[in-house]
C-alpha positions in Angstrom: 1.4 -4.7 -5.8 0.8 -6.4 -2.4 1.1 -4.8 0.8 2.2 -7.0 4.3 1.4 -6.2 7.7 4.3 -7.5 9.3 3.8 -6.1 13.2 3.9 -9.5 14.8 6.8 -10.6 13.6 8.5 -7.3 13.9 7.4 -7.5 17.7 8.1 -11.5 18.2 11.8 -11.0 16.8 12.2 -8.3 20.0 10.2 -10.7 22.1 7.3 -8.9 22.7 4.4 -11.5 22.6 1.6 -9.8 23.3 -0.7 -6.7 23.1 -0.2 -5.7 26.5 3.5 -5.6 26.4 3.3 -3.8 23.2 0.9 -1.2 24.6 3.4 -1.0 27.6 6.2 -0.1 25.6 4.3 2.4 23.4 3.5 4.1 26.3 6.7 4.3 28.5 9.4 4.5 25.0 6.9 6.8 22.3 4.8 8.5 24.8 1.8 6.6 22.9 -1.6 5.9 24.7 -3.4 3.7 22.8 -6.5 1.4 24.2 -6.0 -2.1 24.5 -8.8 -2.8 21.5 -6.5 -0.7 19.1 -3.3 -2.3 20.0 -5.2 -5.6 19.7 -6.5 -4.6 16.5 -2.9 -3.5 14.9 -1.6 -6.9 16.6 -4.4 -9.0 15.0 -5.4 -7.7 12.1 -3.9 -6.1 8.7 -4.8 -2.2 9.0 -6.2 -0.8 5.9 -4.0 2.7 7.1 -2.1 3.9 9.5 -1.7 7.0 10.8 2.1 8.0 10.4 2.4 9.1 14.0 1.2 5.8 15.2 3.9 4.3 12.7 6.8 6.3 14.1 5.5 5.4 17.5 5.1 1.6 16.3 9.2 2.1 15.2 10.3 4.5 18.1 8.4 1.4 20.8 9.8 -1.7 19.1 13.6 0.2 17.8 13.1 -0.5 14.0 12.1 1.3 10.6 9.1 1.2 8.2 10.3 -1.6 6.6 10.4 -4.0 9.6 6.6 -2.9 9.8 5.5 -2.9 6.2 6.2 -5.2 3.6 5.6 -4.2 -0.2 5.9 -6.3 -3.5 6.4 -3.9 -6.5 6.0 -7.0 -8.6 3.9 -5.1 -11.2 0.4 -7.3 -11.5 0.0 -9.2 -15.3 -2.6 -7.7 -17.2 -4.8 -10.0 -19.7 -3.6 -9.1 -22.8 -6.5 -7.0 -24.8 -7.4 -8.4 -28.9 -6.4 -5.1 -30.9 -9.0 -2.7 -31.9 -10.2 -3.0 -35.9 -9.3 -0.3 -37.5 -12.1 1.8 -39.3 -11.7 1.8 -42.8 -11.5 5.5 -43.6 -13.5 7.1 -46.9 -10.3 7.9 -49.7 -9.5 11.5 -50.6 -11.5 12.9 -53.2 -8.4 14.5 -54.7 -4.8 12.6 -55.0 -3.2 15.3 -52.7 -5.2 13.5 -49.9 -7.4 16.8 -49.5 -11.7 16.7 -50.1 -13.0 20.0 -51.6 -14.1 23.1 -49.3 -17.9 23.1 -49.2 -20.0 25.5 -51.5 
């Protein structure tokens, strides 16, 4: 599974171009005070988590959902394929019904 941190382009389709005017509307639309390092940061980089109050405010800011923001592939990851186990050979039954005596 791969995760994509899609906040630029989310931003850059509703024209916002930079940090500042992001941190702007964070502030005046989702009542959202973050320092201009952190906006930078959530501009720049791919977070390795968000807090879901800074999502909302992220959606509530820019007018769009968690999917604008986020981008997953559920493409399940190929495994190697692993050489089957030997199997043991196991001791035969002392007695045909498959049962060994109780001990003494």
């Amino acid at each position: 599974m791969k995760i994509r941190w899609r906040l630029r382009m989310a931003a850059a389709q509703r024209e916002v171009w930079t940090g500042t005017e992001l941190r702007r509307l964070l502030a005046e639309k989702a009542s959202l005070q973050l320092s201009s390092a952190s906006v930078s940061a959530l501009f720049t980089k791919e977070p390795s988590q968000v807090k879901m109050t800074t999502l909302a405010a992220l959606c509530t800011a820019l007018e769009c959902t968690p999917n604008d923001l986020i981008e997953v592939d559920t493409t399940p990851v190929e495994r190697p394929v692993a050489p089957p186990r030997p199997v043991a050979d196991l001791p035969q039954a002392a007695s045909g019904r498959g049962r060994s005596m109780p001990p003494l």
